[in-house]
C-alpha positions in Angstrom: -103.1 -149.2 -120.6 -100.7 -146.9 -118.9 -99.3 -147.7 -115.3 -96.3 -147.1 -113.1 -93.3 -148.8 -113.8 -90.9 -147.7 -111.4 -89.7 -149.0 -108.1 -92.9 -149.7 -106.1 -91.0 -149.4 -102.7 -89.8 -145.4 -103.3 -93.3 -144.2 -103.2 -93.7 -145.7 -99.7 -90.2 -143.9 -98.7 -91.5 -140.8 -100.5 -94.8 -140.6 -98.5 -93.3 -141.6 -95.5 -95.2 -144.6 -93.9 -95.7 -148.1 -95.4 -98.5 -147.9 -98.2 -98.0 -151.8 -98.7 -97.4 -152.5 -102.5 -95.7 -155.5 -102.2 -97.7 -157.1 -100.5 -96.1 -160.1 -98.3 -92.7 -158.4 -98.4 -94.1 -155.3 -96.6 -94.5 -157.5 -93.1 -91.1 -159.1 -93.4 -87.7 -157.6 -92.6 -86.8 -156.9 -96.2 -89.2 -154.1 -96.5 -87.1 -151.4 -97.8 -89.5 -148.7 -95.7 -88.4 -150.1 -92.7 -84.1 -150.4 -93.6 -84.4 -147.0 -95.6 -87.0 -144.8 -94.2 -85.6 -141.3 -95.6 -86.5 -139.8 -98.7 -85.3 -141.5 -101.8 -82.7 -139.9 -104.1 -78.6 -138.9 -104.2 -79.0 -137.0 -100.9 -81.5 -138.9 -99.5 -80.2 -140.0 -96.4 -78.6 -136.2 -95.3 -81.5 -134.6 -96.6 -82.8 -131.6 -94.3 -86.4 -131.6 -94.0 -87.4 -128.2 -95.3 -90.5 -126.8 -93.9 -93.6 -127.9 -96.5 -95.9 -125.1 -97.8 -99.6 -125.6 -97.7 -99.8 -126.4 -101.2 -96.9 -129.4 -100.9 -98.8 -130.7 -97.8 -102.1 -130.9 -100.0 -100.2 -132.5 -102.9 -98.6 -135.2 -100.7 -102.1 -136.2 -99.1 -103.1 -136.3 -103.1 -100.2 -138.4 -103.9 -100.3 -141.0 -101.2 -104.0 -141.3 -101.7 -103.4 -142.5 -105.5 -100.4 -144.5 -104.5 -101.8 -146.3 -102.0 -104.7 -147.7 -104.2 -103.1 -147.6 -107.4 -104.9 -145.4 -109.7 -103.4 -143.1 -112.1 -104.2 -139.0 -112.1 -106.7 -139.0 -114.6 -108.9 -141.6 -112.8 -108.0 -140.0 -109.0 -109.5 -136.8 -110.9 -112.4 -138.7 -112.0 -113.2 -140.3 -109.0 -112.7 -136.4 -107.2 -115.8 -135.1 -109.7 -118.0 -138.1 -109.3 -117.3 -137.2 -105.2 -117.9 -133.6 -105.5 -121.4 -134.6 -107.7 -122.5 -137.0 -104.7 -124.3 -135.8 -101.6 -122.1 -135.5 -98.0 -119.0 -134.7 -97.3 -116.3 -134.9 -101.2 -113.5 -136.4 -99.3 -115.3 -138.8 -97.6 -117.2 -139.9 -100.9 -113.7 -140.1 -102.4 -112.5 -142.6 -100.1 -115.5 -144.5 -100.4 -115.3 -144.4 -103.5 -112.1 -146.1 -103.9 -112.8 -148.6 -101.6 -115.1 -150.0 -103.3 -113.5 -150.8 -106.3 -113.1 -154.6 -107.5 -109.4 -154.9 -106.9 -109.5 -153.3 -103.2 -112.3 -155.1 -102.3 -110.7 -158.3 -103.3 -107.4 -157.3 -101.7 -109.2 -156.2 -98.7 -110.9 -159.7 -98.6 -107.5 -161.2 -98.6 -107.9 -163.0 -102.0 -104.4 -161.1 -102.8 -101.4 -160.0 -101.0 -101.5 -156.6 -102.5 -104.2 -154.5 -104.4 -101.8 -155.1 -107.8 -101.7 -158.8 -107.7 -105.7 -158.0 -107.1 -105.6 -156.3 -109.9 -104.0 -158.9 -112.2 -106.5 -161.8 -110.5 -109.4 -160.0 -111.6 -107.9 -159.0 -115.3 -107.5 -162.7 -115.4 -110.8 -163.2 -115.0 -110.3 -164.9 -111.8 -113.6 -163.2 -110.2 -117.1 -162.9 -110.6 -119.5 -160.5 -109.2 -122.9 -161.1 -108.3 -122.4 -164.5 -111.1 -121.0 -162.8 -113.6 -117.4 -162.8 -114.3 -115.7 -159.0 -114.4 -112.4 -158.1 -115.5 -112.2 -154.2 -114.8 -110.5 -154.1 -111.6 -111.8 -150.4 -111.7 -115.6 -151.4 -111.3 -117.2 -149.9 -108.7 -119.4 -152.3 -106.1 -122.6 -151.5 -104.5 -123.6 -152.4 -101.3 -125.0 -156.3 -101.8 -122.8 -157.4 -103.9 -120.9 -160.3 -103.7 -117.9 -161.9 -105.1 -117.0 -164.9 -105.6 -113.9 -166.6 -107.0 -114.7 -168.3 -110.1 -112.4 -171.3 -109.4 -112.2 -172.1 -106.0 -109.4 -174.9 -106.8 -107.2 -172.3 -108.2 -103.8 -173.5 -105.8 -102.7 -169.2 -105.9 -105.5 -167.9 -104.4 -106.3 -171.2 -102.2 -102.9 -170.3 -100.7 -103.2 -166.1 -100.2 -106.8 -166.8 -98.8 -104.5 -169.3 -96.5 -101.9 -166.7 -95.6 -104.1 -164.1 -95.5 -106.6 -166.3 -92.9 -105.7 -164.1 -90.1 -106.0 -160.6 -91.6 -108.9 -158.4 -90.3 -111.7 -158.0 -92.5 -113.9 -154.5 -93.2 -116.5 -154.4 -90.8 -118.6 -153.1 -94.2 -117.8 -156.7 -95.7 -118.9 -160.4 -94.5 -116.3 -162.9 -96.0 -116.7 -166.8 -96.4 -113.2 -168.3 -96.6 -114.8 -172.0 -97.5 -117.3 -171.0 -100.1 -114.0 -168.1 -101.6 -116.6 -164.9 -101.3 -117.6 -161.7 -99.8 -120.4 -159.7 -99.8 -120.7 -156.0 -99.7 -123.0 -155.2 -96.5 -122.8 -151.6 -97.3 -120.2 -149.0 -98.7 -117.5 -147.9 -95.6 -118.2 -144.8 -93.4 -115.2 -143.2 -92.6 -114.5 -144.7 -89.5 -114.4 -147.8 -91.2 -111.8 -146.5 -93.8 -108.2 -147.2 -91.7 -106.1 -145.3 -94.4 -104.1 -142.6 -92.4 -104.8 -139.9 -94.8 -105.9 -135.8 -94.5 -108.9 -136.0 -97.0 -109.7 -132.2 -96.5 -106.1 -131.0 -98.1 -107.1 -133.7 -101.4 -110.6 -131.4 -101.2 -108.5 -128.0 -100.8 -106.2 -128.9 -103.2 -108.6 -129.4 -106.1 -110.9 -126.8 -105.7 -108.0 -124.0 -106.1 
């Protein structure tokens, strides 16, 4: 299965703003965002901010979109065509899109401290939805589902769910920390969606 195996923290400093990928890390004083905010690379630090072209602008929006939920170009492509296909607005339908897959909804539900330990949870078959256990961190939920964590003495997630007590939950999503599960209410509007992102240029960009 392909996936990025580079420094995780240089594609926060690339976009500019924290996309948190590491998860606990990003709130503490170690983040490398917040000691080394400029651009990675040689120059980095005396780098002079050239003015971006429309097309760069569009491309960024595209790239922090896939960064920030961890999906790879082929699959951001796909998830653009199944938007396009849908009724509404394309970039709004993209980011619903994306939040609803298995591993954002479990990060989002504070079962992990970042959508790529969410990922690995559910590969491990740590989740189930709607009673059946699914290891695609890629599957798309519908409003009404719920998931459940399969083993709710597992000590790892008893301890994120713990850390992770205080986070804000979706308004789209009703969690139950004692019984380890969330249910879908419905897919997010884009209010609901708190990802500072430009969805149009991602919209712009591929129908060039």
């Amino acid at each position: 299965m392909a996936r990025y195996t580079g420094a995780v923290c240089r594609q926060c400093r690339r976009e500019g703003q924290k996309l948190f990928l590491k998860g606990e890390r990003c709130y503490s004083d170690k983040c490398a965002f917040a000691r080394r905010s400029f651009v990675p690379g040689q120059h980095g630090a005396g780098q002079v901010r050239k003015k971006v072209s429309e097309y760069g602008l569009q491309l960024r929006a595209k790239q922090k979109a896939k960064r920030y939920y961890g999906v790879l170009e082929s699959q951001f492509a796909h998830y653009f065509d199944m938007a396009e296909r849908k009724s509404g607005m394309t970039g709004e339908n993209l980011l619903r899109i994306l939040e609803s897959r298995l591993d954002n909804v479990v990060y989002r539900a504070g079962f992990a401290m970042s959508r790529k330990e969410a990922r690995q949870l559910v590969l491990h078959r740590h989740f189930t939805v709607n009673g059946k256990i699914v290891n695609i961190p890629s599957y798309l939920l519908s409003a009404g589902d719920k998931v459940e964590v399969k083993t709710t003495d597992c000590a790892k997630l008893k301890e994120c769910a713990e850390k992770n007590a205080s986070r804000p939950v979706p308004g789209w999503m009703t969690k139950d920390l004692e019984k380890m599960s969330v249910v879908v209410d419905k897919l997010p509007d884009r209010a609901d969606i708190d990802f500072d992102v430009a969805e149009h240029l991602i919209v712009e960009l591929y129908s060039k």
